[in-house]
Structure formats: structure tokens, C-alpha cells
MARZA-929926 format. One record per residue (C-alpha): x, y, z; chain. Coordinates in nm, 4 decimals. Last residue first. Layout:
N
@east->X north->Y up->Z cadena->A
...
This chain:
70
@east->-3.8249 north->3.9904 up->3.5175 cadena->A
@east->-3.5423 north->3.8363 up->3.2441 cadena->A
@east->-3.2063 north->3.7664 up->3.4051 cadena->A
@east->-2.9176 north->4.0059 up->3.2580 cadena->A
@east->-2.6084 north->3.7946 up->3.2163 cadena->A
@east->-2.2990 north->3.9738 up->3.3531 cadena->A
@east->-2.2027 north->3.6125 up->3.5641 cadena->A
@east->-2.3018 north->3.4141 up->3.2790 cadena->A
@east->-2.0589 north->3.6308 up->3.0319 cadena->A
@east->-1.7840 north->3.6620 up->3.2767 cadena->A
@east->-1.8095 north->3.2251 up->3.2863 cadena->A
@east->-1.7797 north->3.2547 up->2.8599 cadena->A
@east->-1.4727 north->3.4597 up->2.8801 cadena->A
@east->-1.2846 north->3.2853 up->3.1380 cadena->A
@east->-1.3289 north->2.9456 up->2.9410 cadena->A
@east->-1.5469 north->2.6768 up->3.1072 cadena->A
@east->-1.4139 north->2.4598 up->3.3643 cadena->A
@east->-1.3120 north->2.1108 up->3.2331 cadena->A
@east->-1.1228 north->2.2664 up->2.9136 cadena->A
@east->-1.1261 north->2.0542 up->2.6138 cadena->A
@east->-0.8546 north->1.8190 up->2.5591 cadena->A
@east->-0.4658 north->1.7801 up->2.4212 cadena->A
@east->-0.2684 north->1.5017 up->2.4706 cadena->A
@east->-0.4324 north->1.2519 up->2.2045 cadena->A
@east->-0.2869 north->1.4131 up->1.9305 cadena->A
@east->0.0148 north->1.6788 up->2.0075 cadena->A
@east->0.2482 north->1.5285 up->1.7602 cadena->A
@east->-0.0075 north->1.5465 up->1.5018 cadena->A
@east->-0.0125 north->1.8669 up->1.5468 cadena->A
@east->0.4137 north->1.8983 up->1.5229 cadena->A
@east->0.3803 north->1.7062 up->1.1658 cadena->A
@east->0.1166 north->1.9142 up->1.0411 cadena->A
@east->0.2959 north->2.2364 up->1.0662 cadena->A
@east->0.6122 north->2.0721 up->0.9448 cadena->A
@east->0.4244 north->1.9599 up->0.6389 cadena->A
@east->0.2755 north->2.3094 up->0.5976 cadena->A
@east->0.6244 north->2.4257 up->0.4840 cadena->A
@east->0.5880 north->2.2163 up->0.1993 cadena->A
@east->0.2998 north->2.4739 up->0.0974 cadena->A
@east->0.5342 north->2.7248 up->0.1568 cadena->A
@east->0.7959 north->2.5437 up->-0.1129 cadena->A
@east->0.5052 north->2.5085 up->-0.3648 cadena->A
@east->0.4218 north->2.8634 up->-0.3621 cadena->A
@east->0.7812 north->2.9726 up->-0.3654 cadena->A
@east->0.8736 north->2.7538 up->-0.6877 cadena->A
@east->0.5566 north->2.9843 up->-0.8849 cadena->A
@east->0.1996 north->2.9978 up->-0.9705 cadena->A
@east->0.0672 north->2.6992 up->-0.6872 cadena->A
@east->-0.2626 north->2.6382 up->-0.8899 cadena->A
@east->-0.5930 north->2.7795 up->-0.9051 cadena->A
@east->-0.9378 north->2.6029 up->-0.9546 cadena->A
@east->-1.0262 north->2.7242 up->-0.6148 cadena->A
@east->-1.2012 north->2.3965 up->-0.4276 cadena->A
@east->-1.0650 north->2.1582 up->-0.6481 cadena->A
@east->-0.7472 north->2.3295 up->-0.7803 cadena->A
@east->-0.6241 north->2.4427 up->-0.4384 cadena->A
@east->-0.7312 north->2.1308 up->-0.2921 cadena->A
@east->-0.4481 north->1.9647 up->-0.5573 cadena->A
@east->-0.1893 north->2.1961 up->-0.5208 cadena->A
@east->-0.2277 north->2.1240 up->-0.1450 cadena->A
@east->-0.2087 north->1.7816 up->-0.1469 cadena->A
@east->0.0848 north->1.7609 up->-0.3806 cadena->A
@east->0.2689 north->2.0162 up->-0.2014 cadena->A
@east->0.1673 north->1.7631 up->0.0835 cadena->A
@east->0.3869 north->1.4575 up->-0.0281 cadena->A
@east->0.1285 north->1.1971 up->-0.0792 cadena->A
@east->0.0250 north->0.9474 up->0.1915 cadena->A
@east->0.2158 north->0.6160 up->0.1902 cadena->A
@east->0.1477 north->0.3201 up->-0.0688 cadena->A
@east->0.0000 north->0.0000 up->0.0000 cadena->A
């Protein structure tokens, strides 16, 4: 079975699909190779990451200011 394709070829291939554009130059495929490393140090963090228990700061000021209807 063969691997997963190199990701320059990923990308110039959503590109097309969902933009019908292609990488125009060497420096467009070389940042889209850069996503590799991207994706690489993700996956690194599957299965160690997880939603927070208490809910965020924001969203717990947001109950506490919440008008309550008379």
C-alpha cells in the first residue's frame, strides 16, 4: 500500500478543487511544503490535548454579567 502523498501535492491539488488555481511559482510550492512541518508537530500533540473542564474565562464573565429576564 502506498504512503500518503507529499503535501505540495495535497495542497496543489485542494487548491485546484475547491479554487481552480494552482501553486503559480517555486515559492508557492515550497510554503505549501512548509505546511508539512505544521502538520507534523499537530499530530504530535494528538491525544494530549482536551477541552477545558471549567469553562473558558470569557464565557463564565458572560453568565455572571447575564441580565435575568423579570
Amino acid at each position: 500500500m502506498p504512503g500518503p502523498p507529499d503535501i505540495a501535492t495535497v495542497v496543489r491539488d485542494q487548491a485546484a478543487s475547491w479554487s481552480s488555481v494552482t501553486p503559480p511559482n517555486a515559492v508557492a510550492e515550497k510554503l505549501a511544503e512548509a505546511f508539512a512541518d505544521t502538520i507534523a508537530s499537530l499530530s504530535a500533540l494528538r491525544g494530549g490535548l482536551a477541552f477545558e473542564q471549567e469553562p473558558a474565562s470569557f464565557l463564565a464573565a458572560l453568565q455572571e454579567t447575564k441580565e435575568v429576564a423579570p
